[in-house]
C-alpha atoms as one frame of an Amber mdcrd trajectory, in Angstrom:
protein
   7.617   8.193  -1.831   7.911   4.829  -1.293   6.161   3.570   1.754   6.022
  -1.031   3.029   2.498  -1.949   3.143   1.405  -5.453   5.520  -1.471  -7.328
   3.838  -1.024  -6.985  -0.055  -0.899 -10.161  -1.375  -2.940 -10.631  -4.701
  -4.329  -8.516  -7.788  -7.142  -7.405  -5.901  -5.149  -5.745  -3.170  -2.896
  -4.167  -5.785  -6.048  -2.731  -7.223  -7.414  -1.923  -4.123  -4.265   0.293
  -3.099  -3.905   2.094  -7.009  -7.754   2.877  -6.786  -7.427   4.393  -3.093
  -4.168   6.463  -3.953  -6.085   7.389  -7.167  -8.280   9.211  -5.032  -6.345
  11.522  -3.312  -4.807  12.512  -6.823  -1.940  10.273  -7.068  -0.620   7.459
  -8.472   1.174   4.154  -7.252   3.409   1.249  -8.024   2.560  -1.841  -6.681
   5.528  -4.688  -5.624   3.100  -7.680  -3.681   6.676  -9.452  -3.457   8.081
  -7.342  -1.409   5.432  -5.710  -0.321   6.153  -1.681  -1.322   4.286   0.913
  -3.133   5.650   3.683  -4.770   3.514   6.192  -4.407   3.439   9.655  -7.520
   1.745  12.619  -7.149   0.928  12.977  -3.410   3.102  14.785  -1.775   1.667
  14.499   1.851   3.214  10.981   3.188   0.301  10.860   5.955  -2.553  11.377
   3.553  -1.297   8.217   1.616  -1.012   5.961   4.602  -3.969   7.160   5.509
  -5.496   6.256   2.263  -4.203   2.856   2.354  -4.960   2.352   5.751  -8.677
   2.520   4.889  -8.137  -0.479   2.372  -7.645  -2.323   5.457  -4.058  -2.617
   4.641  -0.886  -1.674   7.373   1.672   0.698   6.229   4.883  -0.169   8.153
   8.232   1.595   8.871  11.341  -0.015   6.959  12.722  -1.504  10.005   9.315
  -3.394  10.774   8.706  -4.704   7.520   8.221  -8.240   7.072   6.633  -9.867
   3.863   3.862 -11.798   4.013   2.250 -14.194   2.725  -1.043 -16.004   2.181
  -4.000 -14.251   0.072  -6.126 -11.395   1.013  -4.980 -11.258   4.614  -6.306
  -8.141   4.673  -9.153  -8.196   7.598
């Protein structure tokens, strides 16, 4: 599933986001330009939002997604 994530904007937020999806037995791909992750593995799209989510990061519908910029805007 691919899901557009607000916030990712360096190597540690593309960490951050493999290490959380990790942990709920998946996998992801990480795009910081235009700001997607493909997630592998997880099957249940909430759980992975979730997991993001408590990186600190916003997952987005398509039609609100904006990239962003600036570093580790994450709060």
């Amino acid at each position: 599933m691919r899901l557009n994530v607000e916030g990712m904007t360096c190597g540690h937020c593309e960490r951050a986001v493999k290490k959380a999806i990790a942990a709920i037995g998946g996998s992801a791909q990480v795009d910081l330009a235009t700001g997607t992750v493909e997630v592998e593995g997880v099957d249940d799209a909430a759980s992975a939002r979730r997991a993001i989510e408590s990186e600190g990061y916003t997952v987005v519908d398509t039609a609100a997604a904006a990239p962003k910029t600036g570093c580790c805007s994450k709060p």
